[in-house]
mmJSON file of the N, C-alpha and C atoms, coordinates in Angstrom:
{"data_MODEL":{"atom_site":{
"group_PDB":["ATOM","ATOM","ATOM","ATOM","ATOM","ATOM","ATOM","ATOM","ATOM","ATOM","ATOM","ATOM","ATOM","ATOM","ATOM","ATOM","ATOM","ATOM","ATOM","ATOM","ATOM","ATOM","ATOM","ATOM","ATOM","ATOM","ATOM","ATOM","ATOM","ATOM","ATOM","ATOM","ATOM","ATOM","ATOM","ATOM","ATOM","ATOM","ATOM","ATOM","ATOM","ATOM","ATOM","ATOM","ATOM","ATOM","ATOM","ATOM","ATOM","ATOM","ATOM","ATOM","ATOM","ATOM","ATOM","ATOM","ATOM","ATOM","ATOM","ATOM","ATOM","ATOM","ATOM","ATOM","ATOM","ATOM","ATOM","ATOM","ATOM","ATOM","ATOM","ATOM","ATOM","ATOM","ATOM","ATOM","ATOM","ATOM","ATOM","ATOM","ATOM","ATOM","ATOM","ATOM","ATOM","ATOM","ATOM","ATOM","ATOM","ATOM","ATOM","ATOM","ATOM","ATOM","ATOM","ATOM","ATOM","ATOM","ATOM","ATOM","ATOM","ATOM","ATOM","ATOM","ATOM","ATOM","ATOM","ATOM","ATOM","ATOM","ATOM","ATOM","ATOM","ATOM","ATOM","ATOM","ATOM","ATOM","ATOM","ATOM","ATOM","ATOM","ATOM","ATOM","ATOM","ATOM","ATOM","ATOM","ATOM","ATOM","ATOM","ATOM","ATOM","ATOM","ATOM","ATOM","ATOM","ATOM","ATOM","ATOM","ATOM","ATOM","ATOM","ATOM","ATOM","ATOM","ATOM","ATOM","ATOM","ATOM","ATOM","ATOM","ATOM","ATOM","ATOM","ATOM","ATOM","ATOM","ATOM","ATOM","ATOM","ATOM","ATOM","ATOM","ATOM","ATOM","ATOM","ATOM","ATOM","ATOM","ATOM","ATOM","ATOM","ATOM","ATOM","ATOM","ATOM","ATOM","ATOM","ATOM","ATOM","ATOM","ATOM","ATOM","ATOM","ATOM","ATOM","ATOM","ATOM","ATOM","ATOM","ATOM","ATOM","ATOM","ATOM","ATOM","ATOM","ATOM","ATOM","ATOM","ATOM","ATOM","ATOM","ATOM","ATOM","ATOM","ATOM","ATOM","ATOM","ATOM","ATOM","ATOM","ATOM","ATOM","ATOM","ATOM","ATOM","ATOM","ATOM","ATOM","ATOM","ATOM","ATOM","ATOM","ATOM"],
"id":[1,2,3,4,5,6,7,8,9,10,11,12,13,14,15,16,17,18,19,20,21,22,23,24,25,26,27,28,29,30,31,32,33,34,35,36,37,38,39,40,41,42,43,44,45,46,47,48,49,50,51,52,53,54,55,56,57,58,59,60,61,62,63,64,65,66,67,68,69,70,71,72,73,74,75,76,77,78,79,80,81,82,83,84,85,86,87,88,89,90,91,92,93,94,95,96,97,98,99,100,101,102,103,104,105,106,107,108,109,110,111,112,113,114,115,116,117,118,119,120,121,122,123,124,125,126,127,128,129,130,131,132,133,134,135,136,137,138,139,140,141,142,143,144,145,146,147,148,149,150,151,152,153,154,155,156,157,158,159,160,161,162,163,164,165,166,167,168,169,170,171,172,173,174,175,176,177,178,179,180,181,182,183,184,185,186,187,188,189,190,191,192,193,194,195,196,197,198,199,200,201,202,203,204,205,206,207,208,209,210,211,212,213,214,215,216,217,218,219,220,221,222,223,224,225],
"type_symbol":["N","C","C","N","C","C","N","C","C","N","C","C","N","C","C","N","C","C","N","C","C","N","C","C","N","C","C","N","C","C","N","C","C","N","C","C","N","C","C","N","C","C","N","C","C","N","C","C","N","C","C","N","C","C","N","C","C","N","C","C","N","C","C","N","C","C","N","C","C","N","C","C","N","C","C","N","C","C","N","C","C","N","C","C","N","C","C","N","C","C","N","C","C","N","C","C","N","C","C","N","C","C","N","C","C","N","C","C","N","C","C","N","C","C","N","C","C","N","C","C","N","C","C","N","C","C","N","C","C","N","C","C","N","C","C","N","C","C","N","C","C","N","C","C","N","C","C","N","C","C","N","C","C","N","C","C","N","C","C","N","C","C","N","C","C","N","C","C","N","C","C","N","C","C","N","C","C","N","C","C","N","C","C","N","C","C","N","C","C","N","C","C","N","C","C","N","C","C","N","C","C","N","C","C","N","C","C","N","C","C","N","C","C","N","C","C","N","C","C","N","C","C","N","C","C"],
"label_atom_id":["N","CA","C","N","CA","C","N","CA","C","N","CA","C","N","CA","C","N","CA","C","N","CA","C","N","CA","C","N","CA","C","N","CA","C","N","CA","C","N","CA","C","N","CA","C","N","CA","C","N","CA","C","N","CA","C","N","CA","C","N","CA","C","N","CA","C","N","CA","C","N","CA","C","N","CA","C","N","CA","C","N","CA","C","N","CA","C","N","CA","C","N","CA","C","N","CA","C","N","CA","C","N","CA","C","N","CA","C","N","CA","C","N","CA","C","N","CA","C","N","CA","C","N","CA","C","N","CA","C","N","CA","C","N","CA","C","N","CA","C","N","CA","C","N","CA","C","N","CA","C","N","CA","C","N","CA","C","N","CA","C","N","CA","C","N","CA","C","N","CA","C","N","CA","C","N","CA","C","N","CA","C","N","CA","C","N","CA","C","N","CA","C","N","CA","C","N","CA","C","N","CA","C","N","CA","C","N","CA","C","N","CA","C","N","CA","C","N","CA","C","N","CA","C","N","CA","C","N","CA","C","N","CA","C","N","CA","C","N","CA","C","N","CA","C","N","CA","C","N","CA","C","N","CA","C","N","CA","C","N","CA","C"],
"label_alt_id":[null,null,null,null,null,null,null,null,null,null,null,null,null,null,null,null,null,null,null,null,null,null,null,null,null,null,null,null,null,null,null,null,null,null,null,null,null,null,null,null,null,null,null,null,null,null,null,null,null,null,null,null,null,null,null,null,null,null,null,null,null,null,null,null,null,null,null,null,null,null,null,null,null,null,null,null,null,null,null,null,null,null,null,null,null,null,null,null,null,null,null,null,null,null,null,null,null,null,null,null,null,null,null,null,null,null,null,null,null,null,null,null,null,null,null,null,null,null,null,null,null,null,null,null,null,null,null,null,null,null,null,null,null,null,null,null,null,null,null,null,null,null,null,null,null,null,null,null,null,null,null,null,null,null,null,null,null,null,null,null,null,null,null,null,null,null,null,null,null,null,null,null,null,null,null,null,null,null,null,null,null,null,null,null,null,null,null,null,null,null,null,null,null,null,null,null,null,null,null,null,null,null,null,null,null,null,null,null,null,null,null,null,null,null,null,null,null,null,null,null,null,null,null,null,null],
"label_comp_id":["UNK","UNK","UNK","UNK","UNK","UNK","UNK","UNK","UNK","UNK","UNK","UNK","UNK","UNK","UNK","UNK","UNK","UNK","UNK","UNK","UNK","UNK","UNK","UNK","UNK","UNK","UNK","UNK","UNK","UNK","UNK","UNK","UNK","UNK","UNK","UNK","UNK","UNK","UNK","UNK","UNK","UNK","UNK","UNK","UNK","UNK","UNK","UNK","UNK","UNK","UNK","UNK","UNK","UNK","UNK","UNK","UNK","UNK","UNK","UNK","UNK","UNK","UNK","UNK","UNK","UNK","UNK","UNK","UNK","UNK","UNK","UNK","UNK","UNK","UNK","UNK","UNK","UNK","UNK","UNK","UNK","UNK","UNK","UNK","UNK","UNK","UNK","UNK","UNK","UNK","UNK","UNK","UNK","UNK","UNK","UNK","UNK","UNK","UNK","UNK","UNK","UNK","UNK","UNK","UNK","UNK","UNK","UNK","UNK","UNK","UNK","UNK","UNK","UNK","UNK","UNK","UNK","UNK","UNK","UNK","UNK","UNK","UNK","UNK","UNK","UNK","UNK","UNK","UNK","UNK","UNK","UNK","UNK","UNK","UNK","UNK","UNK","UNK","UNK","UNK","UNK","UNK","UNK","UNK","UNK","UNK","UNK","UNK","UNK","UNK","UNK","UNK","UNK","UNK","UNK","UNK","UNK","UNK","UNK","UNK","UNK","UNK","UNK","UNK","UNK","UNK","UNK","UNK","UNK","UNK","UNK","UNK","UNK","UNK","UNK","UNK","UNK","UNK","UNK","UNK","UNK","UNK","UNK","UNK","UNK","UNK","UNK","UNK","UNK","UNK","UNK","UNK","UNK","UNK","UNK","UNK","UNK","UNK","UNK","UNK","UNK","UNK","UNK","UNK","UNK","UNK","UNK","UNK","UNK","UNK","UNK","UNK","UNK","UNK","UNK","UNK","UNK","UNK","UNK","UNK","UNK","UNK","UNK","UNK","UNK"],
"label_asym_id":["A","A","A","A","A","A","A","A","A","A","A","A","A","A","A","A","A","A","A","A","A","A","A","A","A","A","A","A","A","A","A","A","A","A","A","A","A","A","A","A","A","A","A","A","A","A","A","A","A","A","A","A","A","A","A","A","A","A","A","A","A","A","A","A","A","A","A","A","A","A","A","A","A","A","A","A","A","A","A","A","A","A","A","A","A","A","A","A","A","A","A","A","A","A","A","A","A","A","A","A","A","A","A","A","A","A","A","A","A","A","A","A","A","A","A","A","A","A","A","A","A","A","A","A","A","A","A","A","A","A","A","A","A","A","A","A","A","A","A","A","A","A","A","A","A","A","A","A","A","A","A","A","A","A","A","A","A","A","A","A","A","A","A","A","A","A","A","A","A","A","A","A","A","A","A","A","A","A","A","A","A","A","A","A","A","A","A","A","A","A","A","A","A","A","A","A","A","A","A","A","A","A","A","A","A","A","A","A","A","A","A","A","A","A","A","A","A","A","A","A","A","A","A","A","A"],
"label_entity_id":["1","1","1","1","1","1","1","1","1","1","1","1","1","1","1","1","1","1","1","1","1","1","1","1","1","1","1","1","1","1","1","1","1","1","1","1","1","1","1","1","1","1","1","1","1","1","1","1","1","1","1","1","1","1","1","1","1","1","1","1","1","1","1","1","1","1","1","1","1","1","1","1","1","1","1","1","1","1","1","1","1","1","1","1","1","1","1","1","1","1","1","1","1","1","1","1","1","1","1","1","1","1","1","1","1","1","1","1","1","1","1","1","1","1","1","1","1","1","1","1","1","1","1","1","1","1","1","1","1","1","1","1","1","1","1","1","1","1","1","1","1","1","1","1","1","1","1","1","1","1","1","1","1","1","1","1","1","1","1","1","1","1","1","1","1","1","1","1","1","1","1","1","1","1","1","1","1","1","1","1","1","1","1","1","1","1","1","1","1","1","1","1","1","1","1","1","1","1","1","1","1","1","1","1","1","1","1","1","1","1","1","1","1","1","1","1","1","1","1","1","1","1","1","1","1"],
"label_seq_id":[1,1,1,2,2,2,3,3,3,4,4,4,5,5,5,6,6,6,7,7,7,8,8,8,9,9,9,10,10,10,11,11,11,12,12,12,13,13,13,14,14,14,15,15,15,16,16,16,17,17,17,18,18,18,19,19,19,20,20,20,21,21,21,22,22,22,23,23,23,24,24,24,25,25,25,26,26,26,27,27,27,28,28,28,29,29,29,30,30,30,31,31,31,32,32,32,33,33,33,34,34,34,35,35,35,36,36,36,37,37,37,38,38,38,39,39,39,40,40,40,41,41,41,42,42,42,43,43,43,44,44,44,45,45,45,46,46,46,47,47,47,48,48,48,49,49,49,50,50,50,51,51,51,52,52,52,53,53,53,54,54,54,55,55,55,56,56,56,57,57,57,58,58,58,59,59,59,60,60,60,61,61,61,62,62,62,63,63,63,64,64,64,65,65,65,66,66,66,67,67,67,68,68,68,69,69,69,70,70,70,71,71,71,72,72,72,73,73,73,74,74,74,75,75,75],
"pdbx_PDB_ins_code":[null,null,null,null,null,null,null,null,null,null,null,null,null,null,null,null,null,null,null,null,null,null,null,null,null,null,null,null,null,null,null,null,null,null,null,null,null,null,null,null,null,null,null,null,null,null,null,null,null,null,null,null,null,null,null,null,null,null,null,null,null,null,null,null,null,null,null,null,null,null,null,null,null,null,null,null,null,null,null,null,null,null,null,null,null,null,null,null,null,null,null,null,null,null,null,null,null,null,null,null,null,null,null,null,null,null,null,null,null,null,null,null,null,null,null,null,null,null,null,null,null,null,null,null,null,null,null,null,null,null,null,null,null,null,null,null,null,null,null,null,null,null,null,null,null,null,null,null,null,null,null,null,null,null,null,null,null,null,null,null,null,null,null,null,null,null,null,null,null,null,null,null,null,null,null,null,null,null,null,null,null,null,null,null,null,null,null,null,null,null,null,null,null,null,null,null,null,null,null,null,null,null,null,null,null,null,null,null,null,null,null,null,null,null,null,null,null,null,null,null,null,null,null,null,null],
"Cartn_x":[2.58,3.285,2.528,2.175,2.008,2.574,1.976,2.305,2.512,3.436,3.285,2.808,2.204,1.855,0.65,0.085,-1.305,-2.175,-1.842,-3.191,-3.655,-2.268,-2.327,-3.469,-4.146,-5.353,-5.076,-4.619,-4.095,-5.546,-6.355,-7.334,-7.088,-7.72,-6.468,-8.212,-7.858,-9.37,-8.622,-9.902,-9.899,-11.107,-10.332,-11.423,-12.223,-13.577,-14.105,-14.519,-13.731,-14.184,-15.032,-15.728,-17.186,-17.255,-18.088,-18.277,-17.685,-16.39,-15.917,-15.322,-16.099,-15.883,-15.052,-15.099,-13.727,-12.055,-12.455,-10.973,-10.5,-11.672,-11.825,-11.27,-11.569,-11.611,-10.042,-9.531,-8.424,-7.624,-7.577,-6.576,-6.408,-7.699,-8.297,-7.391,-7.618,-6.755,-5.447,-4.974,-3.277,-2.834,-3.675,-3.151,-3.015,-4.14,-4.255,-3.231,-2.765,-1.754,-0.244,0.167,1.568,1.197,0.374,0.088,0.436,0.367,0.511,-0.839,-1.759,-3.434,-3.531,-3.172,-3.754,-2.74,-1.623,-0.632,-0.828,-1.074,-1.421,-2.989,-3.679,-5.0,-4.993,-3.8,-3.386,-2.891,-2.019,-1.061,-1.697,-3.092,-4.028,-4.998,-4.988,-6.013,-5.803,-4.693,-4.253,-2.623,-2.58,-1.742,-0.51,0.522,2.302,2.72,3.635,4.096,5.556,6.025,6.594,8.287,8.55,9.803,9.606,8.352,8.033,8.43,7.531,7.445,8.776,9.464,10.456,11.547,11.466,11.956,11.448,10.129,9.654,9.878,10.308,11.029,12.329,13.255,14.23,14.506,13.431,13.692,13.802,12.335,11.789,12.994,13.782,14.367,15.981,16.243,17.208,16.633,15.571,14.583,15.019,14.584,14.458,16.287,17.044,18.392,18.517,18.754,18.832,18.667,17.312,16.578,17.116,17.659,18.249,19.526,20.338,21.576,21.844,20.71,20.52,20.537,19.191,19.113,20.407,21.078,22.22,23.443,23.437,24.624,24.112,23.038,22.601,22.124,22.265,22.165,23.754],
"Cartn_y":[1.74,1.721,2.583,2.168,2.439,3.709,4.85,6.498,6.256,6.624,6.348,7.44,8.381,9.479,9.445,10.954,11.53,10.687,10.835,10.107,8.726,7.858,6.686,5.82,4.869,4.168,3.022,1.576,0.657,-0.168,-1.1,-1.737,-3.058,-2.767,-3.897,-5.057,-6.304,-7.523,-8.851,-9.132,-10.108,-11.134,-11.72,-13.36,-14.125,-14.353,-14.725,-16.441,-16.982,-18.507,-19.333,-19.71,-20.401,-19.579,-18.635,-17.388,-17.273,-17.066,-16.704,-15.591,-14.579,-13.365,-12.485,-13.797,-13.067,-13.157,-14.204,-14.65,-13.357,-12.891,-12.067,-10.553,-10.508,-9.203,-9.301,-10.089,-10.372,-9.886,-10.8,-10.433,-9.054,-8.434,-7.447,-6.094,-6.165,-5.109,-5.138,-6.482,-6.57,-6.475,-6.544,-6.158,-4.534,-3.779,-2.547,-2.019,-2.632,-2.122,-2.086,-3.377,-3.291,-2.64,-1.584,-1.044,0.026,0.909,2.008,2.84,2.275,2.888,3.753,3.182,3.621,5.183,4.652,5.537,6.606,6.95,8.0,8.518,7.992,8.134,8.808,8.551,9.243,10.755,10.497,12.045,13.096,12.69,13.467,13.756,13.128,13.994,15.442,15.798,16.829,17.609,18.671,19.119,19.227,19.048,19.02,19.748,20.42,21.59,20.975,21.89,21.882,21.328,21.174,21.078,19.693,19.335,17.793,16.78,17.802,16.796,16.199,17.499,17.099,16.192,16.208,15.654,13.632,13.625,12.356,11.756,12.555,12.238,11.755,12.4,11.983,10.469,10.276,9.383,8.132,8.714,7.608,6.739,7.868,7.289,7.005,7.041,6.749,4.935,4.528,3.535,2.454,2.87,2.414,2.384,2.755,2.79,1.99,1.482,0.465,-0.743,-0.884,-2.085,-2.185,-1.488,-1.653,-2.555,-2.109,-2.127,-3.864,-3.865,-5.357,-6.28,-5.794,-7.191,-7.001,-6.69,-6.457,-7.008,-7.004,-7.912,-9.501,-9.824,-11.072,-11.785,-11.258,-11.738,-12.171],
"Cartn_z":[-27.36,-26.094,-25.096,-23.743,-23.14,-22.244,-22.154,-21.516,-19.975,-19.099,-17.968,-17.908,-16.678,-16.136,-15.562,-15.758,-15.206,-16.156,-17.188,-18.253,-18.67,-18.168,-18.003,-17.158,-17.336,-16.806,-17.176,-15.825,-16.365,-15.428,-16.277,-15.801,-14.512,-13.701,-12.412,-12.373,-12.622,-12.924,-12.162,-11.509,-10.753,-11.034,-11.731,-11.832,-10.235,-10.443,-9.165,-9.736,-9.048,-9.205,-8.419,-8.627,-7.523,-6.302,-6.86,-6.064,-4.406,-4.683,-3.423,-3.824,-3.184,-3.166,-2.357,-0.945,0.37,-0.64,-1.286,-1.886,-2.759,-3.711,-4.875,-3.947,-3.27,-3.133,-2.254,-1.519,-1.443,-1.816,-3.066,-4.312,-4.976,-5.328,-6.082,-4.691,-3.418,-2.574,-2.915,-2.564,-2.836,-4.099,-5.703,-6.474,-6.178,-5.78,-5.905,-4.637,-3.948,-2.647,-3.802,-4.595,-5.421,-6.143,-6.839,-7.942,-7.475,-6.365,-5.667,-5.16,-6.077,-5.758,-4.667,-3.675,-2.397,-1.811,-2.306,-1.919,-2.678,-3.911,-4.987,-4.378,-4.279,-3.58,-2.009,-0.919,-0.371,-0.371,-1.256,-1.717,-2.14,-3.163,-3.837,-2.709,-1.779,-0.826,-0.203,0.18,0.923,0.38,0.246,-0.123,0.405,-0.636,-0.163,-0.602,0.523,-0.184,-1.244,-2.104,-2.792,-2.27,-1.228,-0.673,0.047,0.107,0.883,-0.661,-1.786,-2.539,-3.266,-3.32,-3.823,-2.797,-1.774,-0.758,-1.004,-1.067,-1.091,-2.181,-3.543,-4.739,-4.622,-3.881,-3.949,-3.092,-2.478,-1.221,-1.942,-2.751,-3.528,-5.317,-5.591,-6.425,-5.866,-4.31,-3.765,-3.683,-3.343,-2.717,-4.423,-5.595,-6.892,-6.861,-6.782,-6.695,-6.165,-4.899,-4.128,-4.175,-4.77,-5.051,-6.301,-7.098,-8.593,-8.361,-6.976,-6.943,-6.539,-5.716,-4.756,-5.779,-7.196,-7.81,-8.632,-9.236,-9.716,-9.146,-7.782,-7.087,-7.069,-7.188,-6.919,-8.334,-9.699,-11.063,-11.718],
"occupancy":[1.0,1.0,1.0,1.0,1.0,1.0,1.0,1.0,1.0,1.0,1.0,1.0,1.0,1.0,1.0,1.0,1.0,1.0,1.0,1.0,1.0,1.0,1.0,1.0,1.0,1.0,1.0,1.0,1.0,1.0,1.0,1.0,1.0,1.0,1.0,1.0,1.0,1.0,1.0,1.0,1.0,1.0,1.0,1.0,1.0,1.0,1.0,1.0,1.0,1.0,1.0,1.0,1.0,1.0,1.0,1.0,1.0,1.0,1.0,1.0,1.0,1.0,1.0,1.0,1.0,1.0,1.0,1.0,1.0,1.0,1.0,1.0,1.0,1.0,1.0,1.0,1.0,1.0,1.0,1.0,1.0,1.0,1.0,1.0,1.0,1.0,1.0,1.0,1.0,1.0,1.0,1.0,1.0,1.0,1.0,1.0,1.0,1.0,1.0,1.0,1.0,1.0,1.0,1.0,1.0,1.0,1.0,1.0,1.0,1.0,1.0,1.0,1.0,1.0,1.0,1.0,1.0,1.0,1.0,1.0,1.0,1.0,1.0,1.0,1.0,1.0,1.0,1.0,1.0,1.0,1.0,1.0,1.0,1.0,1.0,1.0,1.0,1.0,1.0,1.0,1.0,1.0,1.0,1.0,1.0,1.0,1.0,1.0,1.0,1.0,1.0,1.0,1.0,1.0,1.0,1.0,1.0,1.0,1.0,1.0,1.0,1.0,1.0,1.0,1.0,1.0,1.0,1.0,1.0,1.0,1.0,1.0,1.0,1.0,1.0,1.0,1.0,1.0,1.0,1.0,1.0,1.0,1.0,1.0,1.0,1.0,1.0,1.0,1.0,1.0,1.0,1.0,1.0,1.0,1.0,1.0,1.0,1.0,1.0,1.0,1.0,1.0,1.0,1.0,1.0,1.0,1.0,1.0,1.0,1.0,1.0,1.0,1.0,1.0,1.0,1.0,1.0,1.0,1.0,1.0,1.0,1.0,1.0,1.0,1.0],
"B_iso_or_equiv":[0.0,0.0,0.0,0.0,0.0,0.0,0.0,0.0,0.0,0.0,0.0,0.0,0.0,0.0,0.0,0.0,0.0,0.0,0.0,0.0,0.0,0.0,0.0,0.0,0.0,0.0,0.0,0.0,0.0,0.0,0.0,0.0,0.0,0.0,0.0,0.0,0.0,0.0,0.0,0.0,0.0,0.0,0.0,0.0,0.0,0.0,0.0,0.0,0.0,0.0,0.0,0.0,0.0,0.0,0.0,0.0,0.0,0.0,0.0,0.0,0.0,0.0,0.0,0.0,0.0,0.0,0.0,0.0,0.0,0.0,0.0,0.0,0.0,0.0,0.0,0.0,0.0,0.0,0.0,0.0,0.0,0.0,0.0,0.0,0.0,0.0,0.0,0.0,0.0,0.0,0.0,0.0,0.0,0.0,0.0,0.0,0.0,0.0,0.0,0.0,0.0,0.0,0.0,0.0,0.0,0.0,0.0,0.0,0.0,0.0,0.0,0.0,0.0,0.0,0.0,0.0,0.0,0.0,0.0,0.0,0.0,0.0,0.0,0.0,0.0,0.0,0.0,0.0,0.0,0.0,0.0,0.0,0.0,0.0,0.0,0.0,0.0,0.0,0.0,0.0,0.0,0.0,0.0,0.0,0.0,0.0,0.0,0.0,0.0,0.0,0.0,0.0,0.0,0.0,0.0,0.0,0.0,0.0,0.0,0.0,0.0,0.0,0.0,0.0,0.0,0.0,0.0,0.0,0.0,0.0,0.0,0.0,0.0,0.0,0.0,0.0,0.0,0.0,0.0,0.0,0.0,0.0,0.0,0.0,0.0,0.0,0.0,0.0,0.0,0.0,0.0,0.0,0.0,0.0,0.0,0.0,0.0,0.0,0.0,0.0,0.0,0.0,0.0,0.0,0.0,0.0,0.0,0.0,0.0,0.0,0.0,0.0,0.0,0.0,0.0,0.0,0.0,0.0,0.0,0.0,0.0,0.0,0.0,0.0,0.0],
"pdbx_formal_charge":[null,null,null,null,null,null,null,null,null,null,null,null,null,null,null,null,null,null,null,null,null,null,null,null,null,null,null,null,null,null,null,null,null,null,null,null,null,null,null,null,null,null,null,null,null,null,null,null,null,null,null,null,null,null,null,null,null,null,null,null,null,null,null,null,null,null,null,null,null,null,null,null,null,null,null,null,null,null,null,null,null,null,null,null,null,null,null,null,null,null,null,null,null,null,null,null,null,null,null,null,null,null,null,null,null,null,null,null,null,null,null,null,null,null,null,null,null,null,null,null,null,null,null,null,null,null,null,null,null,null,null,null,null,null,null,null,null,null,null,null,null,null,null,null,null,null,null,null,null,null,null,null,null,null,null,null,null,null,null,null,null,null,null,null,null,null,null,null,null,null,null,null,null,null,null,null,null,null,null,null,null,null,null,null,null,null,null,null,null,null,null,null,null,null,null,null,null,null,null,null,null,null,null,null,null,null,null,null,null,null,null,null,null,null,null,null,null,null,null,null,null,null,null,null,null],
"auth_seq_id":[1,1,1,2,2,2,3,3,3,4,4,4,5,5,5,6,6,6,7,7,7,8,8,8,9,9,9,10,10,10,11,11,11,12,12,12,13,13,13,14,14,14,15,15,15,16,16,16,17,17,17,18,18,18,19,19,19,20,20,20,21,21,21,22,22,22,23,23,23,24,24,24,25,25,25,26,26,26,27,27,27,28,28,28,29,29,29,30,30,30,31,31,31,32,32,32,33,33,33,34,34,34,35,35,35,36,36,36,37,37,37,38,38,38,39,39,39,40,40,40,41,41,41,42,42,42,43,43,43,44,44,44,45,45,45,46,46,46,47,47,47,48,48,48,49,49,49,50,50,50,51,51,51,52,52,52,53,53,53,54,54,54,55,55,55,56,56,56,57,57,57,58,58,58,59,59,59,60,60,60,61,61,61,62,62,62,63,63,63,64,64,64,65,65,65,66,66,66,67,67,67,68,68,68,69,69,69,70,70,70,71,71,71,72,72,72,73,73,73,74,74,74,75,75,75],
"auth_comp_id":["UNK","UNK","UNK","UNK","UNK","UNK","UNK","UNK","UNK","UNK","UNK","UNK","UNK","UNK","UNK","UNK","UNK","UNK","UNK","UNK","UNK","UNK","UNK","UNK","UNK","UNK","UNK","UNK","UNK","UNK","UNK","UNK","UNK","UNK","UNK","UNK","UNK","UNK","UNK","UNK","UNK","UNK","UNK","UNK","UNK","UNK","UNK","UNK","UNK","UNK","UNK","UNK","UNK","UNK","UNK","UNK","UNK","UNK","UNK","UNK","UNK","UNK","UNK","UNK","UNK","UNK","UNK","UNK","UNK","UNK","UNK","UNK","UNK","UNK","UNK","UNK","UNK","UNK","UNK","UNK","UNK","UNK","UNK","UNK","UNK","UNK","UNK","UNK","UNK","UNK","UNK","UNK","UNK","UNK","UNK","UNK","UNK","UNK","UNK","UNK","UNK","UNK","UNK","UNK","UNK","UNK","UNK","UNK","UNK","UNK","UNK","UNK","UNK","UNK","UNK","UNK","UNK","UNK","UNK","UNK","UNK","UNK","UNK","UNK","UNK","UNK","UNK","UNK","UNK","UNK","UNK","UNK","UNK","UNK","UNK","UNK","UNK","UNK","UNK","UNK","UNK","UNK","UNK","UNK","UNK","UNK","UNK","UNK","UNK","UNK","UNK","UNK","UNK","UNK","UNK","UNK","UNK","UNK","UNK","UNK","UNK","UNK","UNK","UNK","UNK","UNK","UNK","UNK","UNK","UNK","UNK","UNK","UNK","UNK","UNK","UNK","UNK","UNK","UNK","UNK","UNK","UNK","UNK","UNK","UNK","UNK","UNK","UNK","UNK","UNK","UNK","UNK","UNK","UNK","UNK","UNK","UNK","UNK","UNK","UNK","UNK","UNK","UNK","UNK","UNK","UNK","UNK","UNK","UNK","UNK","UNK","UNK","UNK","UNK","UNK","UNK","UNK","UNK","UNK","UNK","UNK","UNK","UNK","UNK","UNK"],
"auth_asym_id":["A","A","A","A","A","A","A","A","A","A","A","A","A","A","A","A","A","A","A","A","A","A","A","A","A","A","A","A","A","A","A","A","A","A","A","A","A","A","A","A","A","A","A","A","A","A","A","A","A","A","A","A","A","A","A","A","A","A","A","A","A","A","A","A","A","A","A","A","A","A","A","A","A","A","A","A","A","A","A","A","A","A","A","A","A","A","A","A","A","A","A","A","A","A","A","A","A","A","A","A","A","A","A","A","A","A","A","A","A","A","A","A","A","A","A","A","A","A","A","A","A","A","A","A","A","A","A","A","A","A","A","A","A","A","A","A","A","A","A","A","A","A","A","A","A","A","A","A","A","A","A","A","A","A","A","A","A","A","A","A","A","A","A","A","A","A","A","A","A","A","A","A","A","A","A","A","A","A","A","A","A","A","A","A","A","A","A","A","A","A","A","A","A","A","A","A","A","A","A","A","A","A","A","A","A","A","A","A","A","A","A","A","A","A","A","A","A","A","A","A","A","A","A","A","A"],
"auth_atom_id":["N","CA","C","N","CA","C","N","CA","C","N","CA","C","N","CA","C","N","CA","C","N","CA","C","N","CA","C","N","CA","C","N","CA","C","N","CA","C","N","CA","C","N","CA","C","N","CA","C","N","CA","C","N","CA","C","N","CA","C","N","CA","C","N","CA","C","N","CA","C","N","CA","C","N","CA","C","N","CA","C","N","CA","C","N","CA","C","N","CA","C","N","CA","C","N","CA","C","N","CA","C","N","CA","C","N","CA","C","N","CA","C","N","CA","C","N","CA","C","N","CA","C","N","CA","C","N","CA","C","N","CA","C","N","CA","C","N","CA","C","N","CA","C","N","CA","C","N","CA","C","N","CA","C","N","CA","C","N","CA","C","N","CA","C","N","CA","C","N","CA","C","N","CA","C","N","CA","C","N","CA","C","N","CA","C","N","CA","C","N","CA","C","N","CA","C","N","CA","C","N","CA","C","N","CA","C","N","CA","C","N","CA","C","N","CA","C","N","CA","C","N","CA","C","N","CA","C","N","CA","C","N","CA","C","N","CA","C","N","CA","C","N","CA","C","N","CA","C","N","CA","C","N","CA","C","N","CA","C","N","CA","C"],
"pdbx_PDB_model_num":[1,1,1,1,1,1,1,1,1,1,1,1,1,1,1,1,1,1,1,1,1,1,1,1,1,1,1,1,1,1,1,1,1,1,1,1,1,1,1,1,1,1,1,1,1,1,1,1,1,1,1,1,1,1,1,1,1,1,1,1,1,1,1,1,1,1,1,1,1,1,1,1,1,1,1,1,1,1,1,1,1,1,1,1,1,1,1,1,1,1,1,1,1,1,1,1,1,1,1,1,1,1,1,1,1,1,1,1,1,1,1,1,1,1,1,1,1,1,1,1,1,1,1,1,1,1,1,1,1,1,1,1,1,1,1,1,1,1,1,1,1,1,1,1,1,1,1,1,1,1,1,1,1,1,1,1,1,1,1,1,1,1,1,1,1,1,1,1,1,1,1,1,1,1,1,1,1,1,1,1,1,1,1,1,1,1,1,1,1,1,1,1,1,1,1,1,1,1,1,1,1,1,1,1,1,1,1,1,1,1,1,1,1,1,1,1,1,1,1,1,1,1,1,1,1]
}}}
């Protein structure tokens, strides 16, 4: 089973079919945009203080709540 966290490394591959590479790389961003890549790659650049972070935590599992709650009324 797979570890979520810091140590986790999940391989993100994009098949290139008769070399179209505008297409490839396309895909290959927007997987890496739903993956969170960019956003984690953000956060790690510059430092938060301790009261942001926990702040953007909570936002963030108010956000997962929500979206929990939505598909749940509609199943």
């Amino acid at each position: 089973m797979e570890r979520k966290g810091r140590d986790s490394v999940k391989a993100i591959q994009v098949k290139v079919f008769d070399n179209d590479l505008e297409k490839a790389m396309r895909i290959l961003k927007k997987k890496i945009q739903n993956d969170g890549l960019f956003k984690r790659l953000k956060l790690k650049k510059s430092y938060e203080k301790p009261s942001e972070y926990r702040r953007r935590k909570q936002r963030e599992a108010l956000r997962r709540q929500r979206i929990a709650a939505a598909r749940s009324r509609y199943r």
